[in-house]
C-alpha positions in Angstrom: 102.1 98.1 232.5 103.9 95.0 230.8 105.3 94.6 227.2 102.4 93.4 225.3 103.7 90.6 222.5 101.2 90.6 219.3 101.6 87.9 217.1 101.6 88.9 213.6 102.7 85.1 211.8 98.9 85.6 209.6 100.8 88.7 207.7 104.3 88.6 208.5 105.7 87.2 205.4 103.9 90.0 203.7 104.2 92.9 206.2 107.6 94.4 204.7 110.3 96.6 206.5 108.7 99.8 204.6 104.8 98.5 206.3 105.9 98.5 209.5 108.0 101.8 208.9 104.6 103.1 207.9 102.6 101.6 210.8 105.1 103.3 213.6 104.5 106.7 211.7 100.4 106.5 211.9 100.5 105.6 215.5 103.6 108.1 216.3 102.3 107.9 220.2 102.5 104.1 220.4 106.3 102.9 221.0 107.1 99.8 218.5 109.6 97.4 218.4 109.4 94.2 215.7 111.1 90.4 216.7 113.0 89.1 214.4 110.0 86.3 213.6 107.8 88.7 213.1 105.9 90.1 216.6 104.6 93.5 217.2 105.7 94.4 220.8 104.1 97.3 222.0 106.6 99.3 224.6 105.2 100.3 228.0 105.7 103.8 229.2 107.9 104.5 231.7 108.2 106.1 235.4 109.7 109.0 236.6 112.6 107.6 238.0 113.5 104.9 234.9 113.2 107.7 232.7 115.0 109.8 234.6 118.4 107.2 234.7 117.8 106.7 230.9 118.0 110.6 230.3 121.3 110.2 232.4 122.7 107.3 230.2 122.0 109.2 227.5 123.4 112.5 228.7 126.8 110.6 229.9 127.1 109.5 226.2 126.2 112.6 224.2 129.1 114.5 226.7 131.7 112.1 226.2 130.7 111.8 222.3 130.8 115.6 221.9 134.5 115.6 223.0 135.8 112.6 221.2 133.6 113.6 218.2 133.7 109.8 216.9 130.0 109.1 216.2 126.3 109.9 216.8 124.1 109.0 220.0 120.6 108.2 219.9 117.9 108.2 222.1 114.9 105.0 223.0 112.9 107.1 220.4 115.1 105.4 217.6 114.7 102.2 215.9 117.2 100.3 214.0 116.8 98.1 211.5 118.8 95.4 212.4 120.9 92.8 209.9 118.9 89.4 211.3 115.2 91.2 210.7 114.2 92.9 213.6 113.1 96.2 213.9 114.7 97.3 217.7 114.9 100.4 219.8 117.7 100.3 222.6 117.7 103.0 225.6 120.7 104.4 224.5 122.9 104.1 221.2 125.8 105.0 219.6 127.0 104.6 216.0 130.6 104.8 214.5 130.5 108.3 212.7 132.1 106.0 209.4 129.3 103.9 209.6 126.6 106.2 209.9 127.8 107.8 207.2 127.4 105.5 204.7 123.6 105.4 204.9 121.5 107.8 202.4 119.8 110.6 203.9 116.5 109.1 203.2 118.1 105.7 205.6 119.3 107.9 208.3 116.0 109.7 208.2 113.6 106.6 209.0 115.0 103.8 210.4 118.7 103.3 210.1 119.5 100.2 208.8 122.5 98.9 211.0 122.7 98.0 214.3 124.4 100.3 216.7 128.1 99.6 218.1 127.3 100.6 221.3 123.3 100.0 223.3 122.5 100.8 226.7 119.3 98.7 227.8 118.0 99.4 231.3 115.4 97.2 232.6 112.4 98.6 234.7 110.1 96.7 237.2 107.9 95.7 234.2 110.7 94.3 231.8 111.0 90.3 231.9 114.7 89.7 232.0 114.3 87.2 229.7 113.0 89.1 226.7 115.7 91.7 227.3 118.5 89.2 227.8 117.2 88.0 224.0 116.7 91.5 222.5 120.6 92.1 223.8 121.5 88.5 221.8 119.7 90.0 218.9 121.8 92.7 218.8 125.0 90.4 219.1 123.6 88.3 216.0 123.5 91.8 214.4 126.9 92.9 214.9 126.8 94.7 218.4 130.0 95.7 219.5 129.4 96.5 223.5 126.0 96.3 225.3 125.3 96.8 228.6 122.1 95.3 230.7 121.9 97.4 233.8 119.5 95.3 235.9 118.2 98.1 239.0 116.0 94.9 240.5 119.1 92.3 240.8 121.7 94.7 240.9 123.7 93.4 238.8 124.9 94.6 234.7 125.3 92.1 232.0 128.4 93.4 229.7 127.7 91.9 225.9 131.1 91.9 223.5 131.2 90.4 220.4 132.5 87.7 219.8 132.4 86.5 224.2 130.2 85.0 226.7 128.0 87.9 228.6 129.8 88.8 231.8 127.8 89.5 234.7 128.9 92.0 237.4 127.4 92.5 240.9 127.0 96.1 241.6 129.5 97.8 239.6 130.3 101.1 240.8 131.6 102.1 237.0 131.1 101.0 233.6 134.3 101.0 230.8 133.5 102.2 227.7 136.6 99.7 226.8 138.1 100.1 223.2 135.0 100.7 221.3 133.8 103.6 223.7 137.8 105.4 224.3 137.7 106.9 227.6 134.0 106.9 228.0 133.4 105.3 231.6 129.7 105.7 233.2 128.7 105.8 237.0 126.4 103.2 237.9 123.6 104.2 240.4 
């Protein structure tokens, strides 16, 4: 199953942040993401074995995090609302405990608006690398302070840092967590 696009340029100047809040919670089963300029994407589910590495990422990060104790991890389940207007939900997040604490309780409870220091995107055989490679720009544009784009098909892992060109790497055996992630590192299988 493939990422379906819907076009939504006949509302979206009046389809507000709180609408499509709304929309995601009447069709909780449906996975939802919102572009920037204003397109529905509806998220394919995912295979064992994809969601079986995600649950690993995710794992890695929640261990590491519950030692250093210096923010909170999220799951795919989570969207941000990001700075530039999209409405995004990475694999895997993380969030400066500071920053998270500045929302409300009613921001942390729907859709945090901020975008995450830290996302883990892993493509599956139905992503286009394209889309993702945007979606991980999106996130730069918003503030992203260390992304990684594992890529299982090309074997290869894209490393996003602000303020740099992507780095690609060619079957990394480990991942740095670098100075924004202190002494997180992440086998790469």
């Amino acid at each position: 199953m493939t990422t379906i696009l819907l076009n939504l340029e006949p509302i979206a100047t009046s389809l507000t942040h709180e609408q499509f809040y709304e929309l995601c919670m009447a069709n909780k089963d449906i996975a939802m993401e919102r572009s920037p300029q204003g397109k529905l994407i509806i998220m394919p589910l995912v295979g064992g074995e994809r969601g079986r590495d995600e649950a690993r990422h995710i794992a890695r990060l929640v261990v590491w995090n519950d030692q250093a104790r210096l923010g909170e991890v999220f799951s795919s389940s989570t969207v941000f609302k990001l700075p530039k207007g999209g409405d995004r939900s990475p694999d895997a997040a993380w969030v400066v405990q500071e920053r998270w604490e500045t929302l409300t309780q009613d921001q942390q409870k729907k859709f945090p608006p901020l975008c995450p220091d830290f996302v883990i995107e892993l493509r599956s055989e139905s992503d286009r690398l394209k889309l993702l490679q945007a979606k991980m720009q999106e996130y730069l544009d918003s503030g992203l302070r260390l992304g990684w784009l594992i890529d299982p098909q090309n074997q290869t892992v894209e490393i996003y840092r602000f303020g740099q060109e992507v780095e690609v790497l060619d079957l990394p055996t480990t991942l740095s967590g670098e100075d924004i992630l202190p002494g997180f590192s992440m086998a790469v299988e």
